[in-house]
C-alpha positions in Angstrom: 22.1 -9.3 18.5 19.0 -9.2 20.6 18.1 -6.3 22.9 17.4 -7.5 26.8 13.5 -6.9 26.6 13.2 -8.9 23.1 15.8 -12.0 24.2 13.2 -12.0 27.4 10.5 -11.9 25.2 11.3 -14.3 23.0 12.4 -16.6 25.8 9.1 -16.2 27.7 7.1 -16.6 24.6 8.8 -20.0 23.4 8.3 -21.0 27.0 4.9 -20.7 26.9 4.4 -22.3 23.0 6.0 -25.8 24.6 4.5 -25.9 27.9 1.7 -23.4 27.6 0.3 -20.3 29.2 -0.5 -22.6 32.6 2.4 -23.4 33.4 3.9 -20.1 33.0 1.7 -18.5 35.3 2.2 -21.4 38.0 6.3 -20.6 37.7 5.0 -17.3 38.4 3.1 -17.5 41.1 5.5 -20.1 42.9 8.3 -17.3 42.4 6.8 -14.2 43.6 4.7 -15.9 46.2 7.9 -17.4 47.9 9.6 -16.6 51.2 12.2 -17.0 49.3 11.6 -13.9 47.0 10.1 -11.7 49.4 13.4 -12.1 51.3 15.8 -11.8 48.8 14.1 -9.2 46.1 13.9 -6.4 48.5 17.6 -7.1 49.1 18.8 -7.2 45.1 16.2 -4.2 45.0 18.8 -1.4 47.2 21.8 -2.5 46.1 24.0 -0.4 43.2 24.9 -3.6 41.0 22.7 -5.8 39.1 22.0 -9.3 40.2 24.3 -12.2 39.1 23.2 -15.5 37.3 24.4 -17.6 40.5 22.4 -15.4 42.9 19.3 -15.5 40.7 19.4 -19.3 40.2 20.1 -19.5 43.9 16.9 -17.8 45.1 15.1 -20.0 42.7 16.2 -23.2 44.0 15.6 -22.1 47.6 11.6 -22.3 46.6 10.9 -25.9 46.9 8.6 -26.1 43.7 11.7 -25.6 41.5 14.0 -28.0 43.8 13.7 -31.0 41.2 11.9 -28.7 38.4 13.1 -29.2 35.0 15.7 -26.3 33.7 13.7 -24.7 31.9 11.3 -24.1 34.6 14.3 -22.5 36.9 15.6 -20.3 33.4 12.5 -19.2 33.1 11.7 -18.1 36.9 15.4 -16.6 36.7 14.6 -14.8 33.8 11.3 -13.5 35.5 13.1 -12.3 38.6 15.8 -10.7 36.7 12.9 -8.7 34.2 11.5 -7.9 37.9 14.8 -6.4 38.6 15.4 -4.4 36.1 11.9 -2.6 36.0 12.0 -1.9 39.6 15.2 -0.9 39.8 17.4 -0.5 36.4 14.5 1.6 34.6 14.6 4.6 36.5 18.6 4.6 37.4 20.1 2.8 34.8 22.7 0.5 36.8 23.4 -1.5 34.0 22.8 -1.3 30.6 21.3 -3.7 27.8 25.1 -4.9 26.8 24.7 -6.4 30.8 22.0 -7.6 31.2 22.0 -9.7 28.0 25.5 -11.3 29.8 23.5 -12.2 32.8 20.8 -13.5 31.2 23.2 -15.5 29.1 24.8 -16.5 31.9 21.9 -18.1 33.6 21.1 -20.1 30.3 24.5 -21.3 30.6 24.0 -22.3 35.0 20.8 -23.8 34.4 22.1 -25.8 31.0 24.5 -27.6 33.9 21.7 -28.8 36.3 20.8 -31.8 37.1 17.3 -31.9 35.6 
């Protein structure tokens, strides 16, 4: 079994391989540059728990770029907001550890595998 950091590695990277660099840095930018994120992050960033798949998925689809994005677009800016998390907040003070993570991150694959688009 994958560690967190390769699983989001490898993720990220096959991402980018089928829709290409571009597009990965425009998820980016759409996530980090969101009301939207800089409401919510600062709030998942001083709390004791890790975030959960619903929570992640939900601040996602509160941006409108990712309102009728494809799933993969929302996995991916999940998974980006949840790699945010843990190096802000789980790298210093572990909170949760790899076995976790990987669950969550499974967890939004699963979430996101149930959308619409």
């Amino acid at each position: 079994m994958n560690d967190f950091k390769t699983l989001c590695t490898e993720t990220i990277q096959e991402f980018i391989r089928e829709y290409g660099e571009k597009k990965h840095r425009q998820i980016y930018d759409e996530l980090v540059n969101s009301s939207s994120f800089k409401k919510n992050f600062p709030i998942m960033t001083t709390g004791d728990r890790p975030p959960n798949a619903t929570e992640l998925i939900a601040i996602v689809q509160n941006i409108r770029f990712f309102a009728f994005s494809n799933k993969r677009n929302t996995t991916i800016a999940a998974t980006i907001l949840l790699i945010m998390w843990n190096g802000q907040c789980n790298s210093n003070i572990e909170i949760c550890d790899d076995s976790k993570l990987l669950n969550i991150l499974e967890n939004v694959f699963e979430k996101s595998s149930g959308m619409l688009w």
